[in-house]
C-alpha positions, 0 to 999 in steps of 0.5 A, a space after each residue: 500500500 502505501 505510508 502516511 505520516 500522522 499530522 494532526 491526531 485527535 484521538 487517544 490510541 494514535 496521539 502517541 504516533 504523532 509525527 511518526 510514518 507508518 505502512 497503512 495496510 487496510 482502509 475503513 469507511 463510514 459503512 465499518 464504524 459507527 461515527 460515520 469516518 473515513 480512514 486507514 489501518 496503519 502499522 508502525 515501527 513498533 508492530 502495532 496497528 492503529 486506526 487514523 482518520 484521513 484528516 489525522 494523516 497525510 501521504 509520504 513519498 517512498 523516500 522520506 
């Protein structure tokens, strides 16, 4: 897929990852939760996988 770096976070869980580039591995839509959002599945350096909203992110070229 491709790397977002985590720009604005607004929730606890990605709060920590903040400034921080990870794969996205998966997306979810407004159809796959309850508050209606877009985003992705992100996975860091670390190995954990979090859930970003699209305006929490932006997308990172291959050589950053």
């Amino acid at each position: 897929m491709h790397r977002v770096r985590i720009t604005q976070p607004r929730y606890e869980q990605i709060r920590p990852y903040a400034g921080q580039i990870g794969e996205v591995i998966g997306h979810w839509s407004a159809e796959t939760n309850q508050d209606g959002r877009e985003g992705y599945l992100v996975e860091f350096p670390d190995g954990n996988v979090v859930g970003v909203a699209e305006d929490e992110a932006e997308a990172v070229a291959n050589d950053d």
